[in-house]
PDB file of N, CA, C and O in Angstrom, chain B, residues numbered from 101:
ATOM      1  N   UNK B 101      24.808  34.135  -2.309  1.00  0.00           N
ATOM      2  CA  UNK B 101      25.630  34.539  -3.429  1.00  0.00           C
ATOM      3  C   UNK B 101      26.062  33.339  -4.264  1.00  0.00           C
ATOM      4  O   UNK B 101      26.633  33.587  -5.326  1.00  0.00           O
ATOM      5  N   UNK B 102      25.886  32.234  -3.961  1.00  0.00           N
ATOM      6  CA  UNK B 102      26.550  31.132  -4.555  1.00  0.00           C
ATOM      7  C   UNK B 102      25.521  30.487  -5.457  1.00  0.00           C
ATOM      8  O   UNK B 102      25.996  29.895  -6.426  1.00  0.00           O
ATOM      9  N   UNK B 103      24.272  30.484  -5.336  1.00  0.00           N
ATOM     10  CA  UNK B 103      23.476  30.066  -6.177  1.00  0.00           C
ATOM     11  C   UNK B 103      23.347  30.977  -7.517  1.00  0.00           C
ATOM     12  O   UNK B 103      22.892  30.283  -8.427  1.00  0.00           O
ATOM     13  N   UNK B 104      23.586  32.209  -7.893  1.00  0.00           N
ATOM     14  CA  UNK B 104      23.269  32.626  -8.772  1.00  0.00           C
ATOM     15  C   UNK B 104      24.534  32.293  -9.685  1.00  0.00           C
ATOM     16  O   UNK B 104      24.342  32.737 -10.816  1.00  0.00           O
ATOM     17  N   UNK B 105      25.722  31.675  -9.561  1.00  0.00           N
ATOM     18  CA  UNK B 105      27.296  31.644  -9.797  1.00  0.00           C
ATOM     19  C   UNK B 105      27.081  30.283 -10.078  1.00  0.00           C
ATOM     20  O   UNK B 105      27.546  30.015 -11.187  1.00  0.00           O
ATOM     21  N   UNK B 106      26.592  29.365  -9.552  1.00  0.00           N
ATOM     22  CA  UNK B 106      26.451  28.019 -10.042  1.00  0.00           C
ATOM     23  C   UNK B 106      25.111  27.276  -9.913  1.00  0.00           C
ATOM     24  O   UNK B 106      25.064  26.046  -9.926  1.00  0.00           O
ATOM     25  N   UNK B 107      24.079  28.015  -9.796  1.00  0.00           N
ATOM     26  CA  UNK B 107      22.820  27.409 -10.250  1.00  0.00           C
ATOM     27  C   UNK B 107      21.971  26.518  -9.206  1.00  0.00           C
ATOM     28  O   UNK B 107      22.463  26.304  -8.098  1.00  0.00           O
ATOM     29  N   UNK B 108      21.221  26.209  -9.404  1.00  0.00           N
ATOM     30  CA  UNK B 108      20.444  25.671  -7.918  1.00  0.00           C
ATOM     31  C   UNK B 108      19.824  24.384  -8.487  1.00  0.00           C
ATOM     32  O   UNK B 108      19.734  24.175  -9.697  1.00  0.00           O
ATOM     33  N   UNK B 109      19.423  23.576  -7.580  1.00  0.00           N
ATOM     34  CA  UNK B 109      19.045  22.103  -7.982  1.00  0.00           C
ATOM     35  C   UNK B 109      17.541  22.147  -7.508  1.00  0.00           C
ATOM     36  O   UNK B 109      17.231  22.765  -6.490  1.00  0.00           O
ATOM     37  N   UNK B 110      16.572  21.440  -8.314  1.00  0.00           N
ATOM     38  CA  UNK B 110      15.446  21.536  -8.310  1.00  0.00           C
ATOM     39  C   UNK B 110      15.037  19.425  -8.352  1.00  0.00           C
ATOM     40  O   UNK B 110      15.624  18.422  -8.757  1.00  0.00           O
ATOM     41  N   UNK B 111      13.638  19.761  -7.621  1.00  0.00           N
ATOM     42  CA  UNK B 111      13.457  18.616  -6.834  1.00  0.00           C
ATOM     43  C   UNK B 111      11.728  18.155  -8.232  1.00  0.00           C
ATOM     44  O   UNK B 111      10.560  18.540  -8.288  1.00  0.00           O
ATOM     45  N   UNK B 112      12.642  17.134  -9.105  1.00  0.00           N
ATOM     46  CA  UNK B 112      11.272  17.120 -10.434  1.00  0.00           C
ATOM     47  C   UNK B 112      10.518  16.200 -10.109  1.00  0.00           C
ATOM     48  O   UNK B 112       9.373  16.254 -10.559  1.00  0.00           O
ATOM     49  N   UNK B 113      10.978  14.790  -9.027  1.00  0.00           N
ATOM     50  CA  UNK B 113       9.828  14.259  -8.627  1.00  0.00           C
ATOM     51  C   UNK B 113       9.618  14.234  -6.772  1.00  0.00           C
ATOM     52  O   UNK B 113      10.674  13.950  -6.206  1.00  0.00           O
ATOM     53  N   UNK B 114       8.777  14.413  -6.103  1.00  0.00           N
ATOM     54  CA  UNK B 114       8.412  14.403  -5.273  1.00  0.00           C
ATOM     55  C   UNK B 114       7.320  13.560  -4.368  1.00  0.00           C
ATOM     56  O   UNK B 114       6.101  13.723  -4.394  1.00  0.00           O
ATOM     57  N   UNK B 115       8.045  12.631  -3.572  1.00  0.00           N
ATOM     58  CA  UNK B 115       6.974  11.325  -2.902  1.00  0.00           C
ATOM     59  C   UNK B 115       6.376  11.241  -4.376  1.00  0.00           C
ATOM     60  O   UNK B 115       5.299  11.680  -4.777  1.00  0.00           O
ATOM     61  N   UNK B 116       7.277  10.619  -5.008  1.00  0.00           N
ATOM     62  CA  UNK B 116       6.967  10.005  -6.031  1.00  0.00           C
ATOM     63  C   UNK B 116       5.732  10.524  -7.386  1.00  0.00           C
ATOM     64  O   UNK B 116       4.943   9.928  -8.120  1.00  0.00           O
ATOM     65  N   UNK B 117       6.097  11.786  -7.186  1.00  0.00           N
ATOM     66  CA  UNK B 117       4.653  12.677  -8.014  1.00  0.00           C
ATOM     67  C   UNK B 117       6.016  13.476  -9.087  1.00  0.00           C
ATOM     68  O   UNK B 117       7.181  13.577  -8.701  1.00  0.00           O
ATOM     69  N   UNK B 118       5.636  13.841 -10.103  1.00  0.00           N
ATOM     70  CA  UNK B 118       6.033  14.608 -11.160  1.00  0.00           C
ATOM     71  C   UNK B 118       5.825  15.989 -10.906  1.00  0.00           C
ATOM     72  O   UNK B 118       4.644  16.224 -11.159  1.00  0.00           O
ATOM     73  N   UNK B 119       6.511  17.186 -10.461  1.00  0.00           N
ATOM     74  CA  UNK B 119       6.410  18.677 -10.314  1.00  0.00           C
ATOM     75  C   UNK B 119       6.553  19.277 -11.540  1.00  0.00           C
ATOM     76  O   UNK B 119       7.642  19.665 -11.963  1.00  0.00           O
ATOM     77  N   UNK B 120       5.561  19.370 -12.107  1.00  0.00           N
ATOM     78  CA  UNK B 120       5.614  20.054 -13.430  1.00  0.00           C
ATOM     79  C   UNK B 120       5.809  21.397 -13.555  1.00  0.00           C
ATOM     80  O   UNK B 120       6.211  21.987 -14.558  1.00  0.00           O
ATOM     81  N   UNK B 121       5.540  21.809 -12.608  1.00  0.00           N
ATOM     82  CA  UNK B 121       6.168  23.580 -12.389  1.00  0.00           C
ATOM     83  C   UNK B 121       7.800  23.185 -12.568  1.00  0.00           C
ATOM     84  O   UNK B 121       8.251  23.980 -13.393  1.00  0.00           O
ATOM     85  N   UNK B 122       8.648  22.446 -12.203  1.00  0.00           N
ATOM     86  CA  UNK B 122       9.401  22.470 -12.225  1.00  0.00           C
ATOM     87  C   UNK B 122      10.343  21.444 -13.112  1.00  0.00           C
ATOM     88  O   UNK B 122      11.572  21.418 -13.178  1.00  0.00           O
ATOM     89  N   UNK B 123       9.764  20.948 -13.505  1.00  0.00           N
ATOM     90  CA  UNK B 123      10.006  20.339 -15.457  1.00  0.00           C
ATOM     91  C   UNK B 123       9.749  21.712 -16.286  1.00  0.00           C
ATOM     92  O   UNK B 123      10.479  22.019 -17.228  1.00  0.00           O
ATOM     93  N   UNK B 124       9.031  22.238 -16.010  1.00  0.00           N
ATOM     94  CA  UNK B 124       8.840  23.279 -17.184  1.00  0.00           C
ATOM     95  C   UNK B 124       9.970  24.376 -17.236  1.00  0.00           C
ATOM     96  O   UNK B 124      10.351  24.932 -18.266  1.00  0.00           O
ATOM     97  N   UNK B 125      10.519  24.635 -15.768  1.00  0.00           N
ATOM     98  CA  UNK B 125      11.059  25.733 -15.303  1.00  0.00           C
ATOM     99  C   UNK B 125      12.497  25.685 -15.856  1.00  0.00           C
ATOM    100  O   UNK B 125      13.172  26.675 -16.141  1.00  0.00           O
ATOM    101  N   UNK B 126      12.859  24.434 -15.965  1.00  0.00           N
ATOM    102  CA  UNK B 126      14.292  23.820 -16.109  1.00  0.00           C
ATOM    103  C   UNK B 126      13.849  23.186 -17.530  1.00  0.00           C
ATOM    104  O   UNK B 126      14.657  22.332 -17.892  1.00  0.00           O
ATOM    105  N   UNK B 127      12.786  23.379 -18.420  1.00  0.00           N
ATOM    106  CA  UNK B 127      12.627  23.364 -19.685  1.00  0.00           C
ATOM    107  C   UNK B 127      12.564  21.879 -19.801  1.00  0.00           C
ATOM    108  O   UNK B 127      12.011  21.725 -20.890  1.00  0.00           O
ATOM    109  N   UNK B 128      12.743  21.014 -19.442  1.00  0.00           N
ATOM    110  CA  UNK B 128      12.600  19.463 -19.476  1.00  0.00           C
ATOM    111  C   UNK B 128      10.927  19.002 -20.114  1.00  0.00           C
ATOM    112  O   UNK B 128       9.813  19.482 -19.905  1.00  0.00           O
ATOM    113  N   UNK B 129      11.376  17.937 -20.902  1.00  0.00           N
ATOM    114  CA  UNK B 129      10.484  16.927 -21.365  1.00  0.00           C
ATOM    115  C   UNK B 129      10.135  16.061 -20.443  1.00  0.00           C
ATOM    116  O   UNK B 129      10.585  15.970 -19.301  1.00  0.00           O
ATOM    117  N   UNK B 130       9.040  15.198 -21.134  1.00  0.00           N
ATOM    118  CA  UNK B 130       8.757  13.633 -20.511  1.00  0.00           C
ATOM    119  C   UNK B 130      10.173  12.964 -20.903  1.00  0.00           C
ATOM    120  O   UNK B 130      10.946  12.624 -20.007  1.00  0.00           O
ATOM    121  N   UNK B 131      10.454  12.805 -22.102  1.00  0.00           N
ATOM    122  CA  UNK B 131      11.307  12.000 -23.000  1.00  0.00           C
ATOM    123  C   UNK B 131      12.424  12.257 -21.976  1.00  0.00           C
ATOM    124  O   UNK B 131      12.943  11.368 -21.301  1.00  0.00           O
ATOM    125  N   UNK B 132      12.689  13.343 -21.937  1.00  0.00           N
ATOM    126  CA  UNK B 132      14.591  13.780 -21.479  1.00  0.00           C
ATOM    127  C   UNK B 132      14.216  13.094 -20.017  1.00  0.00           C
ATOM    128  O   UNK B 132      15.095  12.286 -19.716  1.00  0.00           O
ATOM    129  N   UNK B 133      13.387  13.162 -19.228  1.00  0.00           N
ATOM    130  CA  UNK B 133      12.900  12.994 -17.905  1.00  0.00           C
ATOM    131  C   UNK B 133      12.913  11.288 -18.002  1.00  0.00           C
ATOM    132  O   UNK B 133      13.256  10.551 -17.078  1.00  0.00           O
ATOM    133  N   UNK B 134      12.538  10.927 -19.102  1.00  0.00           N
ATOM    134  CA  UNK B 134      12.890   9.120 -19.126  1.00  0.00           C
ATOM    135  C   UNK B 134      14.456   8.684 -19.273  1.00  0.00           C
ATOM    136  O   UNK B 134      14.786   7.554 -18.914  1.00  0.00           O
ATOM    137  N   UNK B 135      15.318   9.503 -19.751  1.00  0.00           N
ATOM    138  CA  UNK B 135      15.807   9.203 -20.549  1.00  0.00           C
ATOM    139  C   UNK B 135      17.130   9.303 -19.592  1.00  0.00           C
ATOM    140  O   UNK B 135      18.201   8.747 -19.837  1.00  0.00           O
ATOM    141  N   UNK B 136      16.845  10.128 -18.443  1.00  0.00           N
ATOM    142  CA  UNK B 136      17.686  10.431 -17.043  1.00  0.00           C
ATOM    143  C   UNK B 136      17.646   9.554 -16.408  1.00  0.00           C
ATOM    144  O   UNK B 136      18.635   9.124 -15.813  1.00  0.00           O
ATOM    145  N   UNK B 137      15.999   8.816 -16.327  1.00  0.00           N
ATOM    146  CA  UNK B 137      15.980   7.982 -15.372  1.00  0.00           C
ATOM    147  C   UNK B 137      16.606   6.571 -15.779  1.00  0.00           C
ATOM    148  O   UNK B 137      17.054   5.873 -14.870  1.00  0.00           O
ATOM    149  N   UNK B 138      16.635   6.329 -16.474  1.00  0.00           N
ATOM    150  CA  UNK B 138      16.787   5.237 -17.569  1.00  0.00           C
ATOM    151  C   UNK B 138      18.800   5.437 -17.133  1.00  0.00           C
ATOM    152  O   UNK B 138      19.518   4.615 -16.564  1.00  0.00           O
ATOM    153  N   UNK B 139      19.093   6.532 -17.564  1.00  0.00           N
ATOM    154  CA  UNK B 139      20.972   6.575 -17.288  1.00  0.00           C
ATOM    155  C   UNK B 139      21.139   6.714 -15.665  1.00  0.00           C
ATOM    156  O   UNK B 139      22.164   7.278 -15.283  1.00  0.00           O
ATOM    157  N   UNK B 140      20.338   6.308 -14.813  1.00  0.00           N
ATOM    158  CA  UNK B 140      20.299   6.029 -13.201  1.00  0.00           C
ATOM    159  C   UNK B 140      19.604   4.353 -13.701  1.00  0.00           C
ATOM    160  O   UNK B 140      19.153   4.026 -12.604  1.00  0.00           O
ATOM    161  N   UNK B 141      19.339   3.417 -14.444  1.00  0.00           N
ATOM    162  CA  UNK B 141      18.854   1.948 -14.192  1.00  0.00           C
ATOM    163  C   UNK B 141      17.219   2.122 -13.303  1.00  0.00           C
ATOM    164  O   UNK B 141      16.745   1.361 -12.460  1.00  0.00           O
ATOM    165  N   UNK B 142      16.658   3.365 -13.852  1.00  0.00           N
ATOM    166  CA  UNK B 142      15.309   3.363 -13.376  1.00  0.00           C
ATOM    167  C   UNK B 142      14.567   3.238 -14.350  1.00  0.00           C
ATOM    168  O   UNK B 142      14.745   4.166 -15.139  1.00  0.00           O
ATOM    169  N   UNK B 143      13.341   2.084 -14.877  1.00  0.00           N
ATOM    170  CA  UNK B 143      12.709   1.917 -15.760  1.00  0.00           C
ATOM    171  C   UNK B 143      11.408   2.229 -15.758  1.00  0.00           C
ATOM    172  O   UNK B 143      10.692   2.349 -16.752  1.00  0.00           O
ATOM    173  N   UNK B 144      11.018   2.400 -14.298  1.00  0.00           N
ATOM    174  CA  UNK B 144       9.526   2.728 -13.904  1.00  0.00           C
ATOM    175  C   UNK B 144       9.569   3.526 -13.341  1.00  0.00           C
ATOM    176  O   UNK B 144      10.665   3.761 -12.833  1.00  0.00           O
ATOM    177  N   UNK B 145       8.527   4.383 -13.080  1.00  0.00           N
ATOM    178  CA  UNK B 145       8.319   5.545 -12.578  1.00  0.00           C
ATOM    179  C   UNK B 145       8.102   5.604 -11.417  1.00  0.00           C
ATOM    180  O   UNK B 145       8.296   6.596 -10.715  1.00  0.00           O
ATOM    181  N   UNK B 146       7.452   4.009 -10.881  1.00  0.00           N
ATOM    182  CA  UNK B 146       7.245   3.632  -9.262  1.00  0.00           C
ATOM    183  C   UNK B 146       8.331   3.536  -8.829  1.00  0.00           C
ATOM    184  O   UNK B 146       8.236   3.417  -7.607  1.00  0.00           O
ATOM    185  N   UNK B 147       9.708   3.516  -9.261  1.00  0.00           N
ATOM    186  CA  UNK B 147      10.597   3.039  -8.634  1.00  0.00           C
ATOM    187  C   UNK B 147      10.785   4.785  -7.789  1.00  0.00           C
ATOM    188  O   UNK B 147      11.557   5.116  -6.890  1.00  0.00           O
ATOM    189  N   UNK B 148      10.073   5.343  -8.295  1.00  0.00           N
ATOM    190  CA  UNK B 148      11.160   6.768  -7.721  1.00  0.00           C
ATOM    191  C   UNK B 148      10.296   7.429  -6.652  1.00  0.00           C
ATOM    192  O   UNK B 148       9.081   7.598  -6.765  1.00  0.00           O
ATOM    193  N   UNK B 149      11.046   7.791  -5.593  1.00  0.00           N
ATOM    194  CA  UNK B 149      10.547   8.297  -4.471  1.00  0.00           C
ATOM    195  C   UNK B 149      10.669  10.107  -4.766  1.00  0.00           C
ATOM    196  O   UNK B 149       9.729  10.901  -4.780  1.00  0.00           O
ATOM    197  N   UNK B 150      12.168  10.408  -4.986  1.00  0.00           N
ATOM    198  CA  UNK B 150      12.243  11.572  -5.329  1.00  0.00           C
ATOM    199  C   UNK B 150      13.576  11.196  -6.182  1.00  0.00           C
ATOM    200  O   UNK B 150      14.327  10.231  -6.040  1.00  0.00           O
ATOM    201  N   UNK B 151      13.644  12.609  -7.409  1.00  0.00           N
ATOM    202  CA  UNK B 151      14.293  12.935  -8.716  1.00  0.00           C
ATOM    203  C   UNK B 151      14.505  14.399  -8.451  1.00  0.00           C
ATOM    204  O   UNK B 151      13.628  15.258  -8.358  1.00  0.00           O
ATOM    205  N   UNK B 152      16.173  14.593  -8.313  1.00  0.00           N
ATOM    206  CA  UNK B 152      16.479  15.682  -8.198  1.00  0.00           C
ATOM    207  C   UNK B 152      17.945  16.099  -9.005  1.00  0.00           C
ATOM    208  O   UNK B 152      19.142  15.872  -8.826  1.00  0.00           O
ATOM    209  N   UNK B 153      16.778  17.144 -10.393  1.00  0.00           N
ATOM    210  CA  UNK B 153      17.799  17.255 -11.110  1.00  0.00           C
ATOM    211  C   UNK B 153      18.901  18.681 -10.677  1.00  0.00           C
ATOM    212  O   UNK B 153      18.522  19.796 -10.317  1.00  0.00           O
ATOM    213  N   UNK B 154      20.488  18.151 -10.873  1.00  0.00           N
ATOM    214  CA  UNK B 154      20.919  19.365 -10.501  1.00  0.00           C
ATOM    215  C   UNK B 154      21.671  20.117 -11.387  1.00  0.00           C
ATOM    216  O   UNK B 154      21.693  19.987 -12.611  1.00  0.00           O
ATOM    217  N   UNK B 155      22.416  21.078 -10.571  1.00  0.00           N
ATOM    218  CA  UNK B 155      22.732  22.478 -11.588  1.00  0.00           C
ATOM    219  C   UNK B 155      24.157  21.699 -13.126  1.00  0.00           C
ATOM    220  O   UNK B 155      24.538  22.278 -14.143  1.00  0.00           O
ATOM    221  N   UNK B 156      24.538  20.287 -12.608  1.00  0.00           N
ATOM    222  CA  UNK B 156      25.159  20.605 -13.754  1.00  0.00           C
ATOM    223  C   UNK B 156      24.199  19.701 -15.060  1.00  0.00           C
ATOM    224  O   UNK B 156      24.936  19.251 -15.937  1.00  0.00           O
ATOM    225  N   UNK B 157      23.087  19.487 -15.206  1.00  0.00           N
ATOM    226  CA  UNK B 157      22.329  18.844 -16.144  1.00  0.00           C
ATOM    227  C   UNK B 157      22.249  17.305 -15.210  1.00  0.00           C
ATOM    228  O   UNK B 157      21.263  16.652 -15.550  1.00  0.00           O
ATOM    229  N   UNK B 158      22.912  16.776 -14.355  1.00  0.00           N
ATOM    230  CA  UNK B 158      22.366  15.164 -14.186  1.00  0.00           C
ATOM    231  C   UNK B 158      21.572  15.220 -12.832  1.00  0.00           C
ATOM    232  O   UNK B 158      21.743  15.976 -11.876  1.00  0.00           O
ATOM    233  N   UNK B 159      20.739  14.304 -12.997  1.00  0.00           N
ATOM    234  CA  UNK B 159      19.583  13.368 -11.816  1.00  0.00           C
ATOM    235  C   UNK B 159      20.205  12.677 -11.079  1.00  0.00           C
ATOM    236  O   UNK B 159      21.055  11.848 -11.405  1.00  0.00           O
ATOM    237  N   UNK B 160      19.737  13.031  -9.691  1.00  0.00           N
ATOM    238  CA  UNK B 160      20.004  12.433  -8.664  1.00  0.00           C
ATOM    239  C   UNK B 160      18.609  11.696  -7.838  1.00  0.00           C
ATOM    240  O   UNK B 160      17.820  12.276  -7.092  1.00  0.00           O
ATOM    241  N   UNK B 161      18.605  10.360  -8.209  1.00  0.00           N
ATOM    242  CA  UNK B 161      17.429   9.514  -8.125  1.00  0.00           C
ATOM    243  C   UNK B 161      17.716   8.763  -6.357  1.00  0.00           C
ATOM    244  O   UNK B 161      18.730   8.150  -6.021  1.00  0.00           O
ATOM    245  N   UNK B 162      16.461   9.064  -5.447  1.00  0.00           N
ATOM    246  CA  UNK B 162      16.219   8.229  -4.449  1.00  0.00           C
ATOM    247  C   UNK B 162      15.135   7.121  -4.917  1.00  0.00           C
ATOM    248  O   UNK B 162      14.215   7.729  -5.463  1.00  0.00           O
ATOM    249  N   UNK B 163      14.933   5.952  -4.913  1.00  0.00           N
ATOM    250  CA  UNK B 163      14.505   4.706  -5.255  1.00  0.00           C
ATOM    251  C   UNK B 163      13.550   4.959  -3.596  1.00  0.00           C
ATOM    252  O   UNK B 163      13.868   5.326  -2.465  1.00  0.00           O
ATOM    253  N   UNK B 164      12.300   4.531  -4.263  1.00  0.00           N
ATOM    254  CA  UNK B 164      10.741   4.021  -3.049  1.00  0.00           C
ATOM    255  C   UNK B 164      11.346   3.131  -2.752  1.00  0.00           C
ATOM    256  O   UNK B 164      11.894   2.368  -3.548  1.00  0.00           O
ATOM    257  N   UNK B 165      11.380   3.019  -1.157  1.00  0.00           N
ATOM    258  CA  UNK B 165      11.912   1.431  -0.236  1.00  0.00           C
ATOM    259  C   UNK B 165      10.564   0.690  -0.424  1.00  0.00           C
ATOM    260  O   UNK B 165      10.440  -0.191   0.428  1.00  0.00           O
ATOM    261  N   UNK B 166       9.609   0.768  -1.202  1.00  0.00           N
ATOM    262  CA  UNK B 166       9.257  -0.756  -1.795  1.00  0.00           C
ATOM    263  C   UNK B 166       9.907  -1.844  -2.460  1.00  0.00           C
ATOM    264  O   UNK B 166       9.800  -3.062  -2.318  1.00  0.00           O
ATOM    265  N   UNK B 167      10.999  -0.733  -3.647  1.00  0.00           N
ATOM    266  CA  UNK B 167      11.828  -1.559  -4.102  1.00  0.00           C
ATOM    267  C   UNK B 167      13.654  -2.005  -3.418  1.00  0.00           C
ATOM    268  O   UNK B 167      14.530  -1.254  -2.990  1.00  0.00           O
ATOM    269  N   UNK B 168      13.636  -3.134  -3.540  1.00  0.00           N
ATOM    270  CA  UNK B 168      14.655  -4.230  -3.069  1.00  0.00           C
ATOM    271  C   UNK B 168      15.534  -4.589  -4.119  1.00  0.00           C
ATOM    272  O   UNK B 168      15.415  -5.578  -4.844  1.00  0.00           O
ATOM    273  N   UNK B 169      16.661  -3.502  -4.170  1.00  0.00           N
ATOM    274  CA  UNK B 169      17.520  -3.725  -5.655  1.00  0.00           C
ATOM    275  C   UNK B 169      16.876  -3.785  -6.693  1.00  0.00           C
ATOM    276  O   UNK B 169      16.955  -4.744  -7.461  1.00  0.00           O
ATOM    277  N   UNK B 170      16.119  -2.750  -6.888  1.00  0.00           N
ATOM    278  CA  UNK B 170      15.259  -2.845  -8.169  1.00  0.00           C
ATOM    279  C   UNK B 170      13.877  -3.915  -8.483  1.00  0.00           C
ATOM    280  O   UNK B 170      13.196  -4.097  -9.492  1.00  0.00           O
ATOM    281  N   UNK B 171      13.851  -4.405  -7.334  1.00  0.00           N
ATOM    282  CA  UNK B 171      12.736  -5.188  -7.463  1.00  0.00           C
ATOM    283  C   UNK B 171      11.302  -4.853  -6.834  1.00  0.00           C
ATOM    284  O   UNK B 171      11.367  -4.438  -5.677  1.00  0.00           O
ATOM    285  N   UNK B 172      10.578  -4.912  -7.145  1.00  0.00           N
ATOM    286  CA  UNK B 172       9.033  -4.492  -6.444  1.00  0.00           C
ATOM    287  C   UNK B 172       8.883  -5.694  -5.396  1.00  0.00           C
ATOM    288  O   UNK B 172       8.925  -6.869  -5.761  1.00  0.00           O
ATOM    289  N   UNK B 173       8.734  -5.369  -4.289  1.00  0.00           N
ATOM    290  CA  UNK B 173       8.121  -6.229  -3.267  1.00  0.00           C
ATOM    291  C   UNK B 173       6.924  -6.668  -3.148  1.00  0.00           C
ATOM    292  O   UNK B 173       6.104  -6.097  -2.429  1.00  0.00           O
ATOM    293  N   UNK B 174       6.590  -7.998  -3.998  1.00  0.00           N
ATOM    294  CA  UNK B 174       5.143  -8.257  -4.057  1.00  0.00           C
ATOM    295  C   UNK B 174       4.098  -8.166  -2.558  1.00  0.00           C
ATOM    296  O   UNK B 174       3.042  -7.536  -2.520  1.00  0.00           O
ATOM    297  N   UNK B 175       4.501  -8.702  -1.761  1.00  0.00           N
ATOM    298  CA  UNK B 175       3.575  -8.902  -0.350  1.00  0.00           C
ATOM    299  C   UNK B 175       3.327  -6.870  -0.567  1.00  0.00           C
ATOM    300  O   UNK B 175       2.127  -6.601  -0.512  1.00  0.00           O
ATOM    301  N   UNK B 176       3.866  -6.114  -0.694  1.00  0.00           N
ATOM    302  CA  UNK B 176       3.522  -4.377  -0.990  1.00  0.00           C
ATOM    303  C   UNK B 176       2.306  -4.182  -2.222  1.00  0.00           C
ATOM    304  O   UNK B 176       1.286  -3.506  -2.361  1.00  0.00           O
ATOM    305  N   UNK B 177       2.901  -4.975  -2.838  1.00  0.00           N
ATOM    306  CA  UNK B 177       1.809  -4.566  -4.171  1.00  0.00           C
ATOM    307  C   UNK B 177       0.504  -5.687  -3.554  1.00  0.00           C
ATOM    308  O   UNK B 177      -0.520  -5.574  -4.228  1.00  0.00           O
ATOM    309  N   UNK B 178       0.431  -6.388  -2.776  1.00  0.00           N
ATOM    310  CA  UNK B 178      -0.809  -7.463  -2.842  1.00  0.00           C
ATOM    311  C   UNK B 178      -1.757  -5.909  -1.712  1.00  0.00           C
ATOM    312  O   UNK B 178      -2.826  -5.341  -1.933  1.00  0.00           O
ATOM    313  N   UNK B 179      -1.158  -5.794  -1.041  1.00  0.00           N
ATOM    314  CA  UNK B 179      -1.772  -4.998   0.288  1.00  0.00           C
ATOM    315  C   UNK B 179      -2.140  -3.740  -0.352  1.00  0.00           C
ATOM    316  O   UNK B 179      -2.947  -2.990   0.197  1.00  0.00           O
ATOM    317  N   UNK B 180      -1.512  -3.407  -1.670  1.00  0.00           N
ATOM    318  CA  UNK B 180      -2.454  -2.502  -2.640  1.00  0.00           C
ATOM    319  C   UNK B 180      -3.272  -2.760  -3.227  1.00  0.00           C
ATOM    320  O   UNK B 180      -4.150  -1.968  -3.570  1.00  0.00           O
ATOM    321  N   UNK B 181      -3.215  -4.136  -3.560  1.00  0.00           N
ATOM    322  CA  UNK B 181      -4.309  -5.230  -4.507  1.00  0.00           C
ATOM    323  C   UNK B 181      -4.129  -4.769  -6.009  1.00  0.00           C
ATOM    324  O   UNK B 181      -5.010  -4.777  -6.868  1.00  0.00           O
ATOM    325  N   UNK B 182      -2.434  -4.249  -6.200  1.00  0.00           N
ATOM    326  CA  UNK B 182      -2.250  -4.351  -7.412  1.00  0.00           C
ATOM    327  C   UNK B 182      -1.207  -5.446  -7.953  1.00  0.00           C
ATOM    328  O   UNK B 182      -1.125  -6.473  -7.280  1.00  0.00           O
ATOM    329  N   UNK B 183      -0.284  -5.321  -9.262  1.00  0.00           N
ATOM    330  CA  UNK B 183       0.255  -5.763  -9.334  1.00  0.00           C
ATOM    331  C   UNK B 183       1.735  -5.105 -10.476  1.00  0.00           C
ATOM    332  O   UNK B 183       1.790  -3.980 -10.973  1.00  0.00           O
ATOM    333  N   UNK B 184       2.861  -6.320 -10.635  1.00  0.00           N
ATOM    334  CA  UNK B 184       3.688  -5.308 -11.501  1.00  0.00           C
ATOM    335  C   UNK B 184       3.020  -4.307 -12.518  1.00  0.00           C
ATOM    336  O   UNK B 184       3.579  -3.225 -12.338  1.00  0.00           O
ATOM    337  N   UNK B 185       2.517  -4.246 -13.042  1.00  0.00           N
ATOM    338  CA  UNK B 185       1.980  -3.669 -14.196  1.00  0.00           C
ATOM    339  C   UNK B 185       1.070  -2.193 -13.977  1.00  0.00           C
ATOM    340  O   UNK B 185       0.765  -1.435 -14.898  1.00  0.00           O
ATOM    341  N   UNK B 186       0.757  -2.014 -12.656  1.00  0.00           N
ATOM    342  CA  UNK B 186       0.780  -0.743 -11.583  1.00  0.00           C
ATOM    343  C   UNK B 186       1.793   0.424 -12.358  1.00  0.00           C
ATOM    344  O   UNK B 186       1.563   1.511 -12.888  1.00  0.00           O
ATOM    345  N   UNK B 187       3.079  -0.423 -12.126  1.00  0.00           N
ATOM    346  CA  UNK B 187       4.236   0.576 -12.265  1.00  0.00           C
ATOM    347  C   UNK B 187       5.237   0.557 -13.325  1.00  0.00           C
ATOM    348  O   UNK B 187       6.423   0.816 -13.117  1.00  0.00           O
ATOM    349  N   UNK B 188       4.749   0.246 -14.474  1.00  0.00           N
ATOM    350  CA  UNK B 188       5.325  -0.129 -16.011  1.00  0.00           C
ATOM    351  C   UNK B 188       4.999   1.311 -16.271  1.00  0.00           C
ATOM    352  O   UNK B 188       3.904   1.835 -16.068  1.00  0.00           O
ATOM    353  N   UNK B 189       6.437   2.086 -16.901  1.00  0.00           N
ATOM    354  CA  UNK B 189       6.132   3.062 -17.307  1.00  0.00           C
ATOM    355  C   UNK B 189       6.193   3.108 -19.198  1.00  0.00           C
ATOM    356  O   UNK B 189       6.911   2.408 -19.911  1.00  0.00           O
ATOM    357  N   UNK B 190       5.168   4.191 -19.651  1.00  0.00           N
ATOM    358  CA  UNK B 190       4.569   4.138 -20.454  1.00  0.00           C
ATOM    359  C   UNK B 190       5.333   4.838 -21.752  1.00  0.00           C
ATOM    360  O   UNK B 190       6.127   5.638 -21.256  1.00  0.00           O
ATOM    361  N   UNK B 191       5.434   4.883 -23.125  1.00  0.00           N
ATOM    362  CA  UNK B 191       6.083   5.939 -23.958  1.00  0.00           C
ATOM    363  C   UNK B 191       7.164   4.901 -24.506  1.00  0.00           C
ATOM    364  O   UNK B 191       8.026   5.271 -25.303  1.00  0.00           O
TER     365      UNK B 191
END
């Protein structure tokens, strides 16, 4: 009974993937979806493990334990054989 009275929270990124069923569902953009992450100090898209927006309009961001206070852990990115630029998000 309580979800229909105050709304339910939906999970928009997942192990770090974008659920577009559920951007769409909750009517969300790319833009608005940057623009959340960005008012959490998330600039890349690698940084996010999971993005869970809830019922009153704000994101609740878990950060990938690659990153170390916002930082990418290079010895992680070498053992991918990538580098920062992997996870520069785009727009």
């Amino acid at each position: 009974m309580r979800a229909p009275l105050e709304g339910s929270t939906s999970i928009l990124i997942r192990n770090g993937k974008i659920d577009m069923q559920e951007m769409r569902r909750n009517r969300l953009g790319f833009g608005q979806l940057r623009m959340l992450l960005r008012q959490k100090d998330v600039f890349s898209m690698g940084e996010v493990a999971y993005a869970i927006f809830e019922n009153n309009g704000s994101l609740s961001v878990m950060k990938n334990p690659e990153y170390e206070e916002g930082d990418i852990l290079k010895d992680n990115l070498k053992k991918i054989g990538e580098d920062k630029g992997f996870f520069v998000m785009e727009g």
